[in-house]
KOLMARLUM-933556 format. One line per 4 residues: their letters; for each residue x, y, z of C-alpha. Coordinates in steps of 0.25 Angstrom, whole numbers, plus 5000, padded with zeros to 4 digits. Layout:
N
A> X,Y,Z | ...
! end
This chain:
32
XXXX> 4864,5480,5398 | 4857,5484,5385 | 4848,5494,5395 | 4860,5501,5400
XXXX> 4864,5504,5389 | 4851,5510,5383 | 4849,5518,5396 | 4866,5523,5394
XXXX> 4863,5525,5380 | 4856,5539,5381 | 4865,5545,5390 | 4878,5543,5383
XXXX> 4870,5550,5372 | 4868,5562,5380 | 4880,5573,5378 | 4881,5578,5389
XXXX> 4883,5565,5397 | 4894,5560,5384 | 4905,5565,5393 | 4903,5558,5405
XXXX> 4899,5545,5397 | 4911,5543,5390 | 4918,5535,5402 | 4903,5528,5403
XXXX> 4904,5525,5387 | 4918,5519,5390 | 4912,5508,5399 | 4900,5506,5391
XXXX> 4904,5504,5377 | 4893,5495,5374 | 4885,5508,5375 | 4892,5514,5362
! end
């Protein structure tokens, strides 16, 4: 599960993608 989390990791980063990946941040805490 580690690897989908590496490959998530960049795009929460991105700024233009936070917006939409605040409902995806919400299911995927460990992310964080």
């Amino acid at each position: 599960m580690k690897a989908n989390t590496i490959v998530r990791a960049p795009d929460i980063e991105r700024p233009g993608l936070d917006n939409q990946e605040l409902p995806v941040l919400a299911q995927y805490p460990q992310v964080l």
